[in-house]
N, C-alpha and C positions, 0 to 999 in steps of 0.2 A: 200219722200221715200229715206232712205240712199243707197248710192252702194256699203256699205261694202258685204261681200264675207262671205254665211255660211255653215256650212257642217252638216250633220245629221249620228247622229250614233246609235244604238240601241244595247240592250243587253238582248238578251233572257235566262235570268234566269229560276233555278227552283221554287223562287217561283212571278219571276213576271216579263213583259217585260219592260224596259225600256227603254225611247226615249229621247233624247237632242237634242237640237239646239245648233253649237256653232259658234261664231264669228268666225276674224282671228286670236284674241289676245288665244283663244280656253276658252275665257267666255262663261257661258251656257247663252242664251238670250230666251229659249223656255225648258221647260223637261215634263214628262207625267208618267203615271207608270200607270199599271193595276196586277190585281193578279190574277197568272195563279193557273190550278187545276188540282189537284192528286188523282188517283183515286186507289183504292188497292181492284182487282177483284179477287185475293186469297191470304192465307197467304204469304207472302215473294214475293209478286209484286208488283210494283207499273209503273201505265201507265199515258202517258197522251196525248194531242193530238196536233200533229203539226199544225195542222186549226185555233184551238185555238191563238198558237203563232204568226202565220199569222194574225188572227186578233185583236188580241190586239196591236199587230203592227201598223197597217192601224189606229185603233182608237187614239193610242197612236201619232204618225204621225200626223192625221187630229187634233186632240188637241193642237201639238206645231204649226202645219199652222195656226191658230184661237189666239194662245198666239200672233205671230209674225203680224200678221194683223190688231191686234187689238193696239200694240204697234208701228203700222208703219213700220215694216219691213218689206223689202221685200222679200219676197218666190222664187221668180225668181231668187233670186240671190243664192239661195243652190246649190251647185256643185256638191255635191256628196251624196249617201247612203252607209255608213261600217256598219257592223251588228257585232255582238259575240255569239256563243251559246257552251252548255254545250258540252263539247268534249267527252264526254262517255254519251251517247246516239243518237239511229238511231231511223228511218221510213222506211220503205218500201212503193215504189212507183208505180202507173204503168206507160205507155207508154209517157202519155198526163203530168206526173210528180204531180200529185194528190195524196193523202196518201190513202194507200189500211189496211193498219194495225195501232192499238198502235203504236205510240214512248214510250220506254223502254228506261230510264237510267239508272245512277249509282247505285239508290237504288234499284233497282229490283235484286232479289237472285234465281230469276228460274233457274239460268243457272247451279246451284253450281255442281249438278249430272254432267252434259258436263263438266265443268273448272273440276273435279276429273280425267275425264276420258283423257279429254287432259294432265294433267300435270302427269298422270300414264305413258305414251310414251316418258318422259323423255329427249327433243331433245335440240338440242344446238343452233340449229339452231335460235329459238326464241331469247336468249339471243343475238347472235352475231349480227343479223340483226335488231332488235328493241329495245335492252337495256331491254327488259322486259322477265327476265328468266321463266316464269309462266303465263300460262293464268288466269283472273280474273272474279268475276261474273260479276264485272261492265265491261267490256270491250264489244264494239260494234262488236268485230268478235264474241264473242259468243250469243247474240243477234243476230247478222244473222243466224247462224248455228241454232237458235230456231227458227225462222223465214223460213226458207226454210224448216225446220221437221214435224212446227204446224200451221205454217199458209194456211190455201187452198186458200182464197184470194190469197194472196205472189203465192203461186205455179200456181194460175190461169192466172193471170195478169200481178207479179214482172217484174220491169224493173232493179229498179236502190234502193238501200240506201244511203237513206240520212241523213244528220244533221238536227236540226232544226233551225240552222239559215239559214244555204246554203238554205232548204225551201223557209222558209222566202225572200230571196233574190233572189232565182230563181223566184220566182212569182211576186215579184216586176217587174222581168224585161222581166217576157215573156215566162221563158224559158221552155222546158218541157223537158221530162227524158233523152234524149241521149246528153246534153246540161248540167245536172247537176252536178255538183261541191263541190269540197274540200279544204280549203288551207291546205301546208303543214304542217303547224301546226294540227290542228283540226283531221289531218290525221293520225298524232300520237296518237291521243285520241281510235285508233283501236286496241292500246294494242301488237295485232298481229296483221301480215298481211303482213305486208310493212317493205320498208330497209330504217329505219333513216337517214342515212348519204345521201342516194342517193335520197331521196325522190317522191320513187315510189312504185306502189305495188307490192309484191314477188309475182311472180306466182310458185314459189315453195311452201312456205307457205299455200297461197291459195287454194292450189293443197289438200296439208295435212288435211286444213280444211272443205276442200267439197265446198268451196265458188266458183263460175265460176264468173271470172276475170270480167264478161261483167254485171256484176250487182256493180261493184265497181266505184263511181265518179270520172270525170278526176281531177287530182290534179294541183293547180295552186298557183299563189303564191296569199296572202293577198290582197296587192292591187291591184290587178289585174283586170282591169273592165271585167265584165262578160254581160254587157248589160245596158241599159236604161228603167227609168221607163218607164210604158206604159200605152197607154191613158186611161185604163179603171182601173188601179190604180192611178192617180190624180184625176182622178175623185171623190177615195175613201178616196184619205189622204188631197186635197184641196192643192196639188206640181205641179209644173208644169211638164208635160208630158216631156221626155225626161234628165232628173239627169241621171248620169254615177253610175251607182250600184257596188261596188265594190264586190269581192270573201268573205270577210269576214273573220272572223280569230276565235278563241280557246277563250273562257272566261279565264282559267287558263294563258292563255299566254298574254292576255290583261290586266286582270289584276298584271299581275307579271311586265309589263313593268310601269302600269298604276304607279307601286311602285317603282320606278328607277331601277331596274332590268334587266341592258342591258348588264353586262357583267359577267361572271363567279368570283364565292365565294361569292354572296349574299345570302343574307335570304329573305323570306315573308310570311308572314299568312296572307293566303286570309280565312279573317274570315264572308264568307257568309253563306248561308245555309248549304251547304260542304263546314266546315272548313278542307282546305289542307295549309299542311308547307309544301314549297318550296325550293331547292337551284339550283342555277344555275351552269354548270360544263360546260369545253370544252368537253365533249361528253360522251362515255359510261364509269363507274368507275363500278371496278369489285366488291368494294366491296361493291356497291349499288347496282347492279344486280343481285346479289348471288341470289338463291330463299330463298325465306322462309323473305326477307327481307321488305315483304309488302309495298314497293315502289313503284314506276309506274316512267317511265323514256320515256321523250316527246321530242319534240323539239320545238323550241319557232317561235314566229311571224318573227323575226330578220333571217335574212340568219346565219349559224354554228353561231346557238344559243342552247342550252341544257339545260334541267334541269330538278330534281327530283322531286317528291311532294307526301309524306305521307298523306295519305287520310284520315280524321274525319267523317265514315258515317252518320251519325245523328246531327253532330257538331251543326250548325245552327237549323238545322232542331228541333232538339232536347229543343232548346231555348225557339225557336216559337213554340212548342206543350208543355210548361210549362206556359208561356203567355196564351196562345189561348184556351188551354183545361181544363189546373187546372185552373188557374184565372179569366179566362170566360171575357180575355181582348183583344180579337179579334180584333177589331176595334181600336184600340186604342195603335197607333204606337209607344208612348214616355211613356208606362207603363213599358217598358228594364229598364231605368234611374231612377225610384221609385222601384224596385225591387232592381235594384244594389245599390242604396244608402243605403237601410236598409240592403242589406245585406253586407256591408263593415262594420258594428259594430258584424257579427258573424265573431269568430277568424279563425284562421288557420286550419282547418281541420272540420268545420259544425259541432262540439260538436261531433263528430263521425259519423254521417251520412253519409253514401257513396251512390253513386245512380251510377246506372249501364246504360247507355246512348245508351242500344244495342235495339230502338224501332223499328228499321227495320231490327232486326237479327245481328247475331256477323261474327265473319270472322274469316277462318283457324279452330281449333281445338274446337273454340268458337260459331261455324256456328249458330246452333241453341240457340243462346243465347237470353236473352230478357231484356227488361228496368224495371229497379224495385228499388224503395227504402230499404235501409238496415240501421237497427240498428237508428230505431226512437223511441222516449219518448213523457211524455206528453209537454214535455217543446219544444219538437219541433214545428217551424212554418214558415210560408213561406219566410221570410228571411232564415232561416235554410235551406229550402229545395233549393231555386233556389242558395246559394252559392255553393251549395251540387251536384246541377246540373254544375255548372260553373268548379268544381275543377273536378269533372268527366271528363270531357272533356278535358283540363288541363293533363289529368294521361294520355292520347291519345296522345297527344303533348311531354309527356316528354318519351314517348315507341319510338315515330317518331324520337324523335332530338338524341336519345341517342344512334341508329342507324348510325345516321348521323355522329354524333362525333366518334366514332367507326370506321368509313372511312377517318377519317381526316377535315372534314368541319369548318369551321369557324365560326361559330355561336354565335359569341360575340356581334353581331347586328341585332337584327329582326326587318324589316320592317312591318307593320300591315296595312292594308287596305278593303275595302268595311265595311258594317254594324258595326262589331264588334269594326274595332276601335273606334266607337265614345263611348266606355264604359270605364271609367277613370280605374272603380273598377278593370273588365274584363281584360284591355293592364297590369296593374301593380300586379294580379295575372298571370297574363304569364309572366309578367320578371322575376316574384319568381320561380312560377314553373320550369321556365327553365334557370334559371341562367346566361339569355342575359339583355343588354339594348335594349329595346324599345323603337321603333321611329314610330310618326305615322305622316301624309304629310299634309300641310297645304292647298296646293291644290289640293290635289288626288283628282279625279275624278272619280277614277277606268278605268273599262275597257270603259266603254261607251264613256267617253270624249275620253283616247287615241283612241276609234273606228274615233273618229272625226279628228282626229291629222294625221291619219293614211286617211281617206277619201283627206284630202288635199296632202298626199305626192301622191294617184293615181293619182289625176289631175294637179299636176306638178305645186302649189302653196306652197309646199315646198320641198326643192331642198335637203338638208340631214336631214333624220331623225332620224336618231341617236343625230346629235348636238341641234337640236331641243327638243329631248328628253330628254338630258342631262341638259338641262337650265330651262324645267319647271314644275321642284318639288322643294319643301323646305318641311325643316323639324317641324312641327308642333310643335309636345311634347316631351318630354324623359321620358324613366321611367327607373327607374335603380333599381337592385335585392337587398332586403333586406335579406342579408346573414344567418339571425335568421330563415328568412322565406323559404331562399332557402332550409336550411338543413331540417328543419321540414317536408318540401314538398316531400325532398326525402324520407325520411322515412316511411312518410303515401304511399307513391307510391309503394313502396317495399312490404309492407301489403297490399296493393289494390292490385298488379301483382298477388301474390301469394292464394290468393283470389280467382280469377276470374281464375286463370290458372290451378292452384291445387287443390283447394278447389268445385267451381262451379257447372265442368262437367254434376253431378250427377243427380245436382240438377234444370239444366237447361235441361235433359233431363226428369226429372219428371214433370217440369213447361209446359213444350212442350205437354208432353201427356195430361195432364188438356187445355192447347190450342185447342189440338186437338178434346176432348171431346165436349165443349162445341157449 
């Protein structure tokens, strides 16, 4: 048995948990993955369930204990647990810390009625103390606020809301609801609520939102151990009883370090399910807070760390339900890479086809929007259509950056990371589309390895983690913009905005009543 030294990190995604084992060099020596599920109990919801991500955890855990046993490793020697999960979505708990309702994240749009009636009261307050001038559907104070209106469980029992990783991590280690946890990143992910800078929660805010203070998780930092496995989870992952469990931290901020991302005026496209563009600032910038500028402004894993991220609802998601539901290729992970290969021989613009990417509704003026193909022939075909899906998304990306530029940002370099960058076609239609070089990391890991990186700085097996951080990315690939392609791209965008902005309305409000009907 070796005495090398491992850590374990996890990353509760939207569409799946993932588990790593990694060395000290932070080589994966163990990984696991399961696919979690979505369920949409009316139009414009979508739920899922925290128990779930708990147990695809344990399964995914006992899976890399059984890789490492079987290779010789030893298990005894894991130091730590760091987890990640999606920082706009909650559960409600009750006392013993057990989920009494749904988890609700970013694509659920129940809330759009409440996010109207809060951003009609007009306060300032929100912008100055959270960078976020507007409340949004995806934000987890509005999800409470529907939670404490329509949940009678929640009103019966509620103790505490939680994330779904802190979940996760609380149960790993014991804990139940007056014990439950936030780091201060992930705490960002409430939108409202809390003061950025000071990172705590407003009980002024709170006040405004109806929310009482005592259903709100203590806030802590990242690595922060919160407890120790317990015996009746080794038993379930095959760990030995007693690993230091760390606080855990934000996916969007995991992965944005995972992309070297540790100091302000970078870029990233975390191109996962929710594709978000990223930049990192020293704190709040007015003209990214403005309302109306569809931003979200967080704070990162890092102590006075900052940064923005334009959100792609459907981005990913939207991928995987052209895979899954038109292609009928579910199963079958590296069918991305035969779609993109044929469809880099369709040119610049999908022969004209445009496809509208709004499959879980539109946002702002566009709310009740929907996904639909436009302006197809007999010569259309599925290389046509998924490039067609691709530059869709793309037009989402150049609305986000062209914002960004507009404030001053430096966006001559975007970093790419998770799923999407491994698509040649996909990274070098986003240098065109957006008029950056693109780099994408030789050994990104994403977030889940940095979870692992960040497990070793809890347990004081690495001493600075920023110089740490700084030394273990390189850069993979480059793509750089084909100027014929950039101009082209702006032009169809122009037509596409005006489209969907001016044109649409009308017509997404007659699509809706045929929804409704049926």
């Amino acid at each position: 048995m070796t005495s090398e030294k491992y850590y374990a990190g996890f990353d509760a995604g939207t569409q799946s948990v993932k588990v790593v084992i990694c060395n000290e060099a932070m080589e994966c020596v163990a990984s696991a993955s399961l696919p979690t599920t979505l369920y949409y109990p009316n139009p414009g919801w979508v739920e899922m369930d925290v128990d779930e991500y708990l147990n695809l955890t344990l399964q995914c855990l006992k899976s890399c204990a059984d890789q490492m046993k079987d290779k010789g490793l030893c298990v005894e020697n894991i130091q730590s647990i760091m987890g990640d999960g999606i920082i706009c979505g909650i559960a409600g708990v009750d006392a013993d810390g057990n989920a009494i309702t749904p988890y609700i994240n970013y694509l659920d749009s129940r809330t759009e009625a409440d996010v109207r009636k809060i951003n009609e009261m007009n306060l300032d307050i929100w912008g100055k103390e959270t960078g976020n001038a507007e409340a949004n559907c995806m934000f987890p104070a509005m999800f409470a606020r529907w939670f404490l209106e329509n949940s009678q469980e929640f009103k019966e029992k509620g103790a505490k809301f939680i994330h779904n990783a802190p979940y996760v991590l609380a149960h790993l280690a014991g804990l139940s609801a007056k014990d439950m946890f936030i780091d201060w990143g992930a705490m960002s992910g409430w939108g409202l609520g809390y003061d950025v800078y000071k990172k705590e929660w407003s009980k002024e805010q709170l006040d405004i939102l109806g929310i009482d203070p005592g259903y709100m998780p203590r806030i802590l930092k990242p690595w922060d151990i919160v407890g120790h496995l317990t015996e009746a989870m080794a038993e379930k992952t095959g760990l030995p009883e007693g690993i230091p469990v760390c606080a855990g931290a934000g996916d969007t901020m995991q992965s944005m370090i995972g992309s070297g991302i540790l100091e302000a005026g970078h870029a990233v496209d975390v191109a996962g399910t929710c594709s978000m563009f990223c930049v990192s600032t020293d704190g709040i910038v007015p003209g990214l807070s403005r309302k109306g500028s569809g931003l979200i402004f967080n704070s990162g894993t890092l102590p006075n760390t900052y940064f923005y991220w334009g959100f792609i609802r459907t981005g990913g998601l939207a991928l995987r339900w052209f895979k899954d539901n038109v292609c009928h290729q579910e199963a079958d992970g590296d069918y991305y890479q035969q779609l993109s290969e044929a469809a880099s021989k369709v040119p610049v613009g999908s022969n004209g086809v445009l496809f509208l990417p709004y499959l879980t509704g539109g946002m702002g003026e566009i709310a009740n929007a929907s996904g639909c193909f436009l302006n197809m022939t007999l010569d259309t075909d599925q290389s046509v259509l998924w490039r067609a899906v691709l530059e869709a998304i793309g037009y989402d990306y150049m609305e986000i950056t062209d914002i960004y530029r507009e404030a001053g940002a430096d966006l001559s370099r975007v970093a790419i990371t998770e799923g999407g960058s491994r698509d040649d076609l996909w990274n070098q239609m986003k240098s065109d589309m957006l008029g950056s070089k693109v780099i994408t990391l030789k050994n990104a890991g994403g977030a889940v390895v940095t979870n692992c990186l960040f497990g070793a700085y809890a347990v004081n097996e690495v001493e600075d983690i920023r110089e740490r951080l700084e030394g273990y990315l390189e850069i993979k690939k480059n793509y750089v913009p084909e100027a014929a392609n950039t101009e082209k791209y702006r032009q169809l965008y122009e037509i596409q905005k005006r489209l969907v902005k001016q044109n649409m309305g009308n017509i997404f409000d007659i699509l809706e009543q045929l929804r409704n009907k049926i």
